[in-house]
PyMOL CGO cylinders between C-alpha atoms (Angstrom):
from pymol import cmd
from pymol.cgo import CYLINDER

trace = [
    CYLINDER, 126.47, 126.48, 110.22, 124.03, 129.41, 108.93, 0.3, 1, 1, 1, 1, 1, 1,
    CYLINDER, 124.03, 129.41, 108.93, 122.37, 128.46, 105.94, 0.3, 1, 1, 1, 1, 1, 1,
    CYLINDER, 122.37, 128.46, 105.94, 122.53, 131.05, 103.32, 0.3, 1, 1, 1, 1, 1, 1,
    CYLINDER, 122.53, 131.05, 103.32, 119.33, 132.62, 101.65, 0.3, 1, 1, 1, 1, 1, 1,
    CYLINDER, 119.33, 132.62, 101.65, 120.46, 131.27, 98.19, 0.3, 1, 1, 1, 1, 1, 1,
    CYLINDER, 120.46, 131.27, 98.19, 120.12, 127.64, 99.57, 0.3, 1, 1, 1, 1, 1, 1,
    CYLINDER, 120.12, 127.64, 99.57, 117.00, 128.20, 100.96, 0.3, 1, 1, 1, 1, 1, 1,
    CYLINDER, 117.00, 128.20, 100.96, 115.19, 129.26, 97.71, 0.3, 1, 1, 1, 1, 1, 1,
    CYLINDER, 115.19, 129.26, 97.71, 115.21, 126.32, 95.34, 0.3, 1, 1, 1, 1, 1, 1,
    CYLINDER, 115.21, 126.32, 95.34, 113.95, 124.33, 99.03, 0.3, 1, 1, 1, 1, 1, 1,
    CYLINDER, 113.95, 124.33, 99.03, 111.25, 126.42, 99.01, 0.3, 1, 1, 1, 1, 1, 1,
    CYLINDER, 111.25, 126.42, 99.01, 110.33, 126.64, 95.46, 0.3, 1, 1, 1, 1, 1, 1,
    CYLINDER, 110.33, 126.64, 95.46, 110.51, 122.94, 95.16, 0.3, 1, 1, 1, 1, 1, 1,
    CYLINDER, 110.51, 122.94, 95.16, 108.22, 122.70, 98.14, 0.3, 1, 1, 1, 1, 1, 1,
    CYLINDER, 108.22, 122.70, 98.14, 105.58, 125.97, 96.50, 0.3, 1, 1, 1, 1, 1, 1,
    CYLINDER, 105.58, 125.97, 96.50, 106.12, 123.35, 93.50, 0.3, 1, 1, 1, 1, 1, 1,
    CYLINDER, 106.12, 123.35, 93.50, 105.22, 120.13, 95.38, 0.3, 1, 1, 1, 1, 1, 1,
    CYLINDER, 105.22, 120.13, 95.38, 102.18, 122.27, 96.70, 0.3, 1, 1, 1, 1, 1, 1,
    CYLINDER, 102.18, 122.27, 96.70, 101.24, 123.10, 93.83, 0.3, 1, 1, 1, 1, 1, 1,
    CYLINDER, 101.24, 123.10, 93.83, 101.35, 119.55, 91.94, 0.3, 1, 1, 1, 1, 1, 1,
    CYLINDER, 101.35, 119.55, 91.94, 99.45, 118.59, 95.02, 0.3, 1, 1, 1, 1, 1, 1,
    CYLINDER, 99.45, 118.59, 95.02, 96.83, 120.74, 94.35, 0.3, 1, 1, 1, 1, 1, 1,
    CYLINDER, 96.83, 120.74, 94.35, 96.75, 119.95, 90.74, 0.3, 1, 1, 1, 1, 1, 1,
    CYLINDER, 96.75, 119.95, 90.74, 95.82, 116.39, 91.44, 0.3, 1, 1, 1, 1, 1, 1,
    CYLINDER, 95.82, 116.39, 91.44, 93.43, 116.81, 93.84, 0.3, 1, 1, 1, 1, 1, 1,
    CYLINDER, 93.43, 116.81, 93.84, 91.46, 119.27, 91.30, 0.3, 1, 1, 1, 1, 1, 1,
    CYLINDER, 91.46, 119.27, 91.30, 91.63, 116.21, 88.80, 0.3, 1, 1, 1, 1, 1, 1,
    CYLINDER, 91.63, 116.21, 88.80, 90.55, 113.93, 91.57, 0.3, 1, 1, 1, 1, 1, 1,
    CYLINDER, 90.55, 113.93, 91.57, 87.28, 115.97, 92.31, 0.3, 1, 1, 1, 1, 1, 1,
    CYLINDER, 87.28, 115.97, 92.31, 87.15, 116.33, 88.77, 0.3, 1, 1, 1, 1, 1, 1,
    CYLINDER, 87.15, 116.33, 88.77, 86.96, 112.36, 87.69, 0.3, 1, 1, 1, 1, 1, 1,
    CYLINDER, 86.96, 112.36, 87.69, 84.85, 111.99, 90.67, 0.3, 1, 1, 1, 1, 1, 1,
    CYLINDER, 84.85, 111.99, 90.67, 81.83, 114.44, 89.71, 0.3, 1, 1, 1, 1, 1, 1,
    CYLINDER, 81.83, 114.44, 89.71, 82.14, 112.75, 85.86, 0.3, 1, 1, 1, 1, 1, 1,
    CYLINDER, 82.14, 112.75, 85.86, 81.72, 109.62, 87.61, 0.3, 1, 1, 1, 1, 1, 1,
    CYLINDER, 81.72, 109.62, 87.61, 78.76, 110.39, 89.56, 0.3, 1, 1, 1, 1, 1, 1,
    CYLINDER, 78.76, 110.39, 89.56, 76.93, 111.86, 86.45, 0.3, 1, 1, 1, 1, 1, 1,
    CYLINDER, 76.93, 111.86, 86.45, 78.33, 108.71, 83.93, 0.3, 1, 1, 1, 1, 1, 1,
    CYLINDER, 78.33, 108.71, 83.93, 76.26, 107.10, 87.19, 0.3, 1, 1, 1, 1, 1, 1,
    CYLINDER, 76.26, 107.10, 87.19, 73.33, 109.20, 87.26, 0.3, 1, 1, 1, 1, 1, 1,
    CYLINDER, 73.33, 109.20, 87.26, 72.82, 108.78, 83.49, 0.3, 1, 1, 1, 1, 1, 1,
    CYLINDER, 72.82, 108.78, 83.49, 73.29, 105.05, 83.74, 0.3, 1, 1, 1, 1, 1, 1,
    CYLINDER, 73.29, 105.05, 83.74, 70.51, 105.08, 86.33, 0.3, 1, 1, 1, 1, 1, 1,
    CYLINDER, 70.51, 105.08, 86.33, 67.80, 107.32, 84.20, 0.3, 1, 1, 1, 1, 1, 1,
    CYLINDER, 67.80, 107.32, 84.20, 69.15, 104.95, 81.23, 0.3, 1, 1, 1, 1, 1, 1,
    CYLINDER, 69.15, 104.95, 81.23, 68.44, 102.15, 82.78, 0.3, 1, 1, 1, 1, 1, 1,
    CYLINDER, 68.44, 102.15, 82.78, 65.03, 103.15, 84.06, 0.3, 1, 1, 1, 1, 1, 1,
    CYLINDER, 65.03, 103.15, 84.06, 63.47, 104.78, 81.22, 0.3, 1, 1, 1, 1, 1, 1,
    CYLINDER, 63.47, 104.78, 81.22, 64.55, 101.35, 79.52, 0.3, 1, 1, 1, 1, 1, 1,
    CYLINDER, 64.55, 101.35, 79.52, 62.55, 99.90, 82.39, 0.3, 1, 1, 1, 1, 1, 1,
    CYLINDER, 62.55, 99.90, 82.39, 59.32, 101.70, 81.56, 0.3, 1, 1, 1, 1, 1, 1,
    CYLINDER, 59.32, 101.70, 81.56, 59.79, 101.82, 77.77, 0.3, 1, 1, 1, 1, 1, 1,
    CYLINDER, 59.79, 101.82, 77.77, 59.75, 98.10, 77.92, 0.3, 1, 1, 1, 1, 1, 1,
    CYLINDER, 59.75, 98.10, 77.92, 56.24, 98.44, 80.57, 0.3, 1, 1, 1, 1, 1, 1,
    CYLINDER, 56.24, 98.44, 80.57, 54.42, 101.01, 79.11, 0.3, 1, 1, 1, 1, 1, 1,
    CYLINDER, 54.42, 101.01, 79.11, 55.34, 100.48, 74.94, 0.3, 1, 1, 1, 1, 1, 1,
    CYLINDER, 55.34, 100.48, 74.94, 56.14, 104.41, 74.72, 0.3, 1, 1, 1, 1, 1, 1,
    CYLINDER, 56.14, 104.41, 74.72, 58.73, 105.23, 72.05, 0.3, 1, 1, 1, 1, 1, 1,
    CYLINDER, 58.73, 105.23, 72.05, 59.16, 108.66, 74.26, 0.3, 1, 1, 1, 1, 1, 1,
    CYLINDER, 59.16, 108.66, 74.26, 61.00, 106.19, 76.86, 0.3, 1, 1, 1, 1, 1, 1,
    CYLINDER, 61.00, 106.19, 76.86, 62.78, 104.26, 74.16, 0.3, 1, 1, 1, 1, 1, 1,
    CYLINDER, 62.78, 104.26, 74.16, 64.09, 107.63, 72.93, 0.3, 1, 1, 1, 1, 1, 1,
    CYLINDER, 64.09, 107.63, 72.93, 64.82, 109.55, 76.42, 0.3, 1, 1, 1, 1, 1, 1,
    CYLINDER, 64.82, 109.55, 76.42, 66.88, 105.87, 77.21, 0.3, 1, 1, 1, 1, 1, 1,
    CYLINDER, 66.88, 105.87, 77.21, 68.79, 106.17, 74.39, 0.3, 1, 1, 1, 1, 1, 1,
    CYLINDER, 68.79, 106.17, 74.39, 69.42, 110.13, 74.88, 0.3, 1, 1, 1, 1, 1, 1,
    CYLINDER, 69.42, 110.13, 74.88, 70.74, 109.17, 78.09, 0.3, 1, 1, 1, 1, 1, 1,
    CYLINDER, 70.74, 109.17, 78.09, 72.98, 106.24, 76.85, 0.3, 1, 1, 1, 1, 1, 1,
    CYLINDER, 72.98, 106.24, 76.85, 74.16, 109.20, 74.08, 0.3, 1, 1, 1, 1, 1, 1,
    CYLINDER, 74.16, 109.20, 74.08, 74.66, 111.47, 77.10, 0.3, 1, 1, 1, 1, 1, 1,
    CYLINDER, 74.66, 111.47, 77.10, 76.94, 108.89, 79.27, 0.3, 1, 1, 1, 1, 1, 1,
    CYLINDER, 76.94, 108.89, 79.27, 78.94, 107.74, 76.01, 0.3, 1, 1, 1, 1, 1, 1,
    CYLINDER, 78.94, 107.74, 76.01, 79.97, 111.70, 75.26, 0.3, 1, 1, 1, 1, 1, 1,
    CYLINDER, 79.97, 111.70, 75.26, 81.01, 111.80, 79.15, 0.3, 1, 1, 1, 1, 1, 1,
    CYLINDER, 81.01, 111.80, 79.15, 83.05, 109.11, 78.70, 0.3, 1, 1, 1, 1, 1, 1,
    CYLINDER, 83.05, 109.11, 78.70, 84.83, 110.36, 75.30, 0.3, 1, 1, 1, 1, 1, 1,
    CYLINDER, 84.83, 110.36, 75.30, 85.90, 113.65, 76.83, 0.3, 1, 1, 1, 1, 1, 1,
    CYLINDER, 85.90, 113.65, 76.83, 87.80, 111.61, 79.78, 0.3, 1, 1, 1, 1, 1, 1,
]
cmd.load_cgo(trace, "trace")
């Protein structure tokens, strides 16, 4: 039996809508991942300024550690 063009819209909107929430999620995926990588990057220069702060006596490090540990908590917040 011929399908008629009427019943073959909504299938293909709901698929151009499945697509499209598909899509969606995988843009938030990539997203999450990159503010994960730089919450990890800034954990890193955190922890290694901390490192030489602690070696060296410098209140430069002390302060450029705790910028860092500023930085990570604002990427966290904005999640």
């Amino acid at each position: 039996m011929p399908s008629s063009p009427k019943s073959d819209r909504p299938l293909d909107e709901s698929t151009e809508e499945i697509r499209r929430k598909e899509r969606e999620l995988a843009e938030a995926e990539v997203k999450l991942a990159r503010r994960e990588r730089i919450v990890n990057r800034l954990r890193i220069l955190q922890v290694f300024f901390s490192l030489v702060a602690l070696a060296t006596g410098n209140p430069a490090y002390r302060w450029t550690a705790s910028c860092a540990q500023w930085a990570m908590e604002r990427f966290r917040d904005s999640e």
